[in-house]
Wavefront OBJ file of the C-alpha trace (Angstrom):
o trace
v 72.734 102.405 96.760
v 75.125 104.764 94.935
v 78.261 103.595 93.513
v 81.479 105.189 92.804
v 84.220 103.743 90.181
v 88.411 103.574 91.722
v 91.340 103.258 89.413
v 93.729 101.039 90.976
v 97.359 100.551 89.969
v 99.304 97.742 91.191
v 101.982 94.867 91.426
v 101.832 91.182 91.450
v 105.189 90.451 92.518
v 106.677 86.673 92.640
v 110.764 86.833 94.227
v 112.806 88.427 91.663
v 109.434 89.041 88.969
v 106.386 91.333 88.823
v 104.109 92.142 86.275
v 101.831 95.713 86.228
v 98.356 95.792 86.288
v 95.293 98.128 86.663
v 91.650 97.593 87.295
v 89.106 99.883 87.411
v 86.679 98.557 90.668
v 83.054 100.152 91.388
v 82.353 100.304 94.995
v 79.624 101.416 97.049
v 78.974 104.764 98.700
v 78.882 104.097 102.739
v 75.769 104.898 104.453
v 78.088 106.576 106.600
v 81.319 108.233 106.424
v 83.073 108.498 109.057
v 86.725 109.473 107.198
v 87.642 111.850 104.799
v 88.793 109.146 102.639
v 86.506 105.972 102.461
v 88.304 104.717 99.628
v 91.355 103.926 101.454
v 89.755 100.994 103.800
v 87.686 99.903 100.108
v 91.338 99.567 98.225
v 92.580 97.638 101.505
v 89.715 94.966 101.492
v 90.440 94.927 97.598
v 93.952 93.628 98.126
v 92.741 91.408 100.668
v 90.356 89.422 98.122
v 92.848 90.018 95.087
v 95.492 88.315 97.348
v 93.582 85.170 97.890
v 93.415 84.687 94.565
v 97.025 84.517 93.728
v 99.255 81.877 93.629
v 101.301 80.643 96.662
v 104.620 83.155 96.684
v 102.476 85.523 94.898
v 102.022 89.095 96.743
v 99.967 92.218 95.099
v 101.139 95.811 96.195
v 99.072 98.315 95.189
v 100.793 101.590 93.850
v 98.315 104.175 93.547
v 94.472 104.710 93.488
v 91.901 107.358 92.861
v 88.545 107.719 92.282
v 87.432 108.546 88.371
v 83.966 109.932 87.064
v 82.259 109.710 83.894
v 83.741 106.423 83.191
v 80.952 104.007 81.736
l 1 2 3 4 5 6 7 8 9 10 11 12 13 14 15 16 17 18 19 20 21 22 23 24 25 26 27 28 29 30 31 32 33 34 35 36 37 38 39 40 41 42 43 44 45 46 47 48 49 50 51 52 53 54 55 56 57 58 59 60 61 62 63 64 65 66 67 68 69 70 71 72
């Protein structure tokens, strides 16, 4: 199955405090696309894993995303 790399920018914020941070993810292609933009419901089950690995009073808020090529 064909992959395709994201760039994700994003927020850990605890109360007053929040640090940046960026990762660059590799997802799979869908077998079927059924939006214009599958990377939207990728980057929301992202955050969804990223969050359970915070600390209690921890949230992550993602700021932007898009897709990048030739990235190795």
């Amino acid at each position: 199955m064909a992959h395709y790399k994201t760039y994700i920018s994003y927020v850990i914020q605890k109360g007053e405090q929040h640090i940046h941070e960026s990762s660059i993810e590799e997802f799979p292609f869908p077998k079927y696309s059924f939006y214009l933009d599958n990377s939207s419901q990728q980057i929301v089950k992202w955050a969804e894993e990223k969050q359970k690995t915070l600390n209690t009073g921890e949230k992550v808020i993602i700021l932007n995303f898009f897709n990048v090529s030739n990235v190795k």
